[in-house]
N, C-alpha and C positions, 0 to 999 in steps of 0.2 A: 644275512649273517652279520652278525656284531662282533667290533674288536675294542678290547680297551686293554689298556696294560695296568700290569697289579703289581704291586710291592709288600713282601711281606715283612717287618718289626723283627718279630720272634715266631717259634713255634706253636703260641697258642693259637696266633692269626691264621697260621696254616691249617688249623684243625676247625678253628671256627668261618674259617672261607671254606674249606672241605666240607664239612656240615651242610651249610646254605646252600653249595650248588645240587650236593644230593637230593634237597628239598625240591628241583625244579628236576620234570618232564621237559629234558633237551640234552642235546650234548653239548660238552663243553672239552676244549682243546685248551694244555696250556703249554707257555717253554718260547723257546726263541732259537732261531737259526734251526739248524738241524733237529734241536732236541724237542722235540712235543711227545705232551704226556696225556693221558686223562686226568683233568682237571678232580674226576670224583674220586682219583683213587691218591688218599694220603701219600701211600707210598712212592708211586710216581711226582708226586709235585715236591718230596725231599727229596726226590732225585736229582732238580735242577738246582740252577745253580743262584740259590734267595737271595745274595745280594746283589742284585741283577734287576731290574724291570723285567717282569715277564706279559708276552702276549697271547690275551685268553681272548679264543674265539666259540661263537657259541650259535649256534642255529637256531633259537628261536625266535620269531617272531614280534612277541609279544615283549616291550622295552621296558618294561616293568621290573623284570628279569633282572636288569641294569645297577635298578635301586634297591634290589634286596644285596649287591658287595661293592655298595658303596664306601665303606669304612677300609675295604682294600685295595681301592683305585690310586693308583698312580698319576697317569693325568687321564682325563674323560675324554678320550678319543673316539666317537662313534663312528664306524662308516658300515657303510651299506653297500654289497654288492650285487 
């Protein structure tokens, strides 16, 4: 599993981070503390709370993944468990 935290600007970022992760065969989790959403679903991810760092974990494998929302990274924290 992969975690990095994201930070979103405005709402187009939201839409074009929602985009990209659709684009990928995986799951993705996002939110912090109690609150986790699906990452694919717009409306969950304006549910939390954007100016906030959030942490998106993602079970794929493949860290490539990584480099397609790089322009919404927060800091590049990978760990692996």
């Amino acid at each position: 599993m992969q975690q990095v935290l994201i930070k979103f600007d405005d709402a187009d970022q939201v839409r074009d981070f929602v985009n990209e992760v659709n684009k990928v065969e995986a799951n993705f989790e996002l939110g912090s503390g109690n609150r986790i959403v699906d990452a694919k679903s717009i409306l969950g991810v304006f549910a939390l709370d954007l100016t906030q760092p959030q942490r998106l974990k993602c079970d794929a494998s493949d860290r490539n993944v990584i480099d397609k929302i790089t322009a919404f990274l927060y800091e590049r924290k990978l760990c692996c468990e």
